[in-house]
C-alpha positions as CSV (number, residue, x, y, z in Angstrom):
1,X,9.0,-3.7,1.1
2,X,10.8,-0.9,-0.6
3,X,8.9,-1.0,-4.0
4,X,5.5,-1.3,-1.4
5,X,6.7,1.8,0.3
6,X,7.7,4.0,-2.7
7,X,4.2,3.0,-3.8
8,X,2.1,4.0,-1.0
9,X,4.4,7.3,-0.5
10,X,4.0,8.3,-4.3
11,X,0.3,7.4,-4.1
12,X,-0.6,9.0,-1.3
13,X,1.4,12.3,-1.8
14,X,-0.4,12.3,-5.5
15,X,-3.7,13.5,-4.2
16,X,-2.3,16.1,-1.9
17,X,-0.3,17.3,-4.3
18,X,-2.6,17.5,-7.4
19,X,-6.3,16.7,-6.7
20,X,-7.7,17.1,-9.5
21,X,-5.7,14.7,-11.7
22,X,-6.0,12.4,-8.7
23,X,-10.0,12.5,-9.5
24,X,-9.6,12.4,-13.3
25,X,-7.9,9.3,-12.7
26,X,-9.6,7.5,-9.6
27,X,-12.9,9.3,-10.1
28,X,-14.6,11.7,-7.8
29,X,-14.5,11.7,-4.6
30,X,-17.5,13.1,-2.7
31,X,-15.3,14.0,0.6
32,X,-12.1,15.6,0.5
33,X,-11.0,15.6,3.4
34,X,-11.4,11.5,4.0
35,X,-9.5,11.3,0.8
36,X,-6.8,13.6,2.0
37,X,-6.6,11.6,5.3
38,X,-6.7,8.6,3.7
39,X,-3.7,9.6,1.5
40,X,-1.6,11.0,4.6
41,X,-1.6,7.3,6.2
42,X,-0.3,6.1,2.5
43,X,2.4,8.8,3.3
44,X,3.4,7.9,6.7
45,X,2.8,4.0,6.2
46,X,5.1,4.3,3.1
47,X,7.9,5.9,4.4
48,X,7.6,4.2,7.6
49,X,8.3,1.2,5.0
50,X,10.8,2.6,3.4
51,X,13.0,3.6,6.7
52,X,12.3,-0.3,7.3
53,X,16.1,-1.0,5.6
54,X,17.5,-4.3,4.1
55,X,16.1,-6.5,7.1
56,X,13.2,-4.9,8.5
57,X,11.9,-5.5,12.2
58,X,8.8,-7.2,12.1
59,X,6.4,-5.0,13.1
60,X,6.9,-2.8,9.8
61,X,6.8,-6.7,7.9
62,X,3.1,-7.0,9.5
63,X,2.5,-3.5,8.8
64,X,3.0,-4.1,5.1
65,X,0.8,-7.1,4.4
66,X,-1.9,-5.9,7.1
67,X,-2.2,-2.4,5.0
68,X,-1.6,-4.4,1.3
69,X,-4.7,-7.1,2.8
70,X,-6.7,-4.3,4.1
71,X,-6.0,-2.1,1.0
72,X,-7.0,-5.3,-1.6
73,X,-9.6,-5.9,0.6
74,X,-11.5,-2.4,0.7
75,X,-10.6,-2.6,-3.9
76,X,-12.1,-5.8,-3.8
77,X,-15.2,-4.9,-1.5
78,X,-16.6,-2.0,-3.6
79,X,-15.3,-3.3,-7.1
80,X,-18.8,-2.8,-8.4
81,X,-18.5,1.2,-7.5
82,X,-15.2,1.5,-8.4
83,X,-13.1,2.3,-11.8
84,X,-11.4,-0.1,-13.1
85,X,-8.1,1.1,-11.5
86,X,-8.7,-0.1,-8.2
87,X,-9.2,-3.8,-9.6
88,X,-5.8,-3.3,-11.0
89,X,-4.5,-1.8,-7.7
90,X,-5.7,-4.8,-6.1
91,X,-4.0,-7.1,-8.2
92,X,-0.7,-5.5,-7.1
93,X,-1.6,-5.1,-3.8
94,X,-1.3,-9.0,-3.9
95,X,1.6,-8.8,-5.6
96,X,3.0,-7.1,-2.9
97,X,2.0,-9.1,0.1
98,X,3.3,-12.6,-1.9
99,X,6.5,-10.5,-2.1
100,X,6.5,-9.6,1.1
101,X,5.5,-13.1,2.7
102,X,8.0,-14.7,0.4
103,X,10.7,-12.2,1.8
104,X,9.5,-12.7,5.4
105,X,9.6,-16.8,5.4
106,X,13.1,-16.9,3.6
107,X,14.8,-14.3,6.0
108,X,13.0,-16.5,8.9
109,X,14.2,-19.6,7.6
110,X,17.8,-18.2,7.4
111,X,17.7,-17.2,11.0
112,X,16.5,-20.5,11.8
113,X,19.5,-22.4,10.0
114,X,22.2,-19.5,12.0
């Protein structure tokens, strides 16, 4: 959850911080402000992660694989529009919820065994 939430923090500071790279990169983006929104949830959902600690609560567990899902998801949906980036970003988005569900079931199945 760490790596997941230094991801979304550094990727959703990025377009706040330097737009126009942001675009250069991701393409362009015919609202700002949604983008800009959009990015400020990456922020708080990231370090929201990232205060999570070595054993985090569950809710911030569902939070990460609900926002990796719903971020792969929303890649995946409008691939056909999209640069190629965002099929890469999906990819790790899965990464990161497999990481995340394998973390989740082996802390639960040490709780189980205490």
């Amino acid at each position: 959850m760490r790596v997941q939430g230094g991801y979304y923090l550094i990727g959703g500071l990025w377009p706040l911080v330097h737009f126009r790279s942001f675009e250069k990169v991701t393409g362009r983006k015919p609202d700002r402000f949604v983008t800009e929104v959009a990015s400020a949830l990456y922020v708080a959902i990231g370090a929201a992660l990232l205060a999570g600690g070595k054993r985090p609560p569950l809710h911030l567990r569902t939070l990460a694989v609900l926002a990796g899902g719903a971020s792969a998801g929303l890649d995946l949906r409008h691939r056909p529009a999209l640069r190629a980036v965002y099929l890469a970003e999906a990819a790790l988005e899965g990464l990161l919820i497999v990481a995340s569900l394998r973390e989740w079931m082996k802390d639960s199945s040490k709780e189980a065994l205490a």
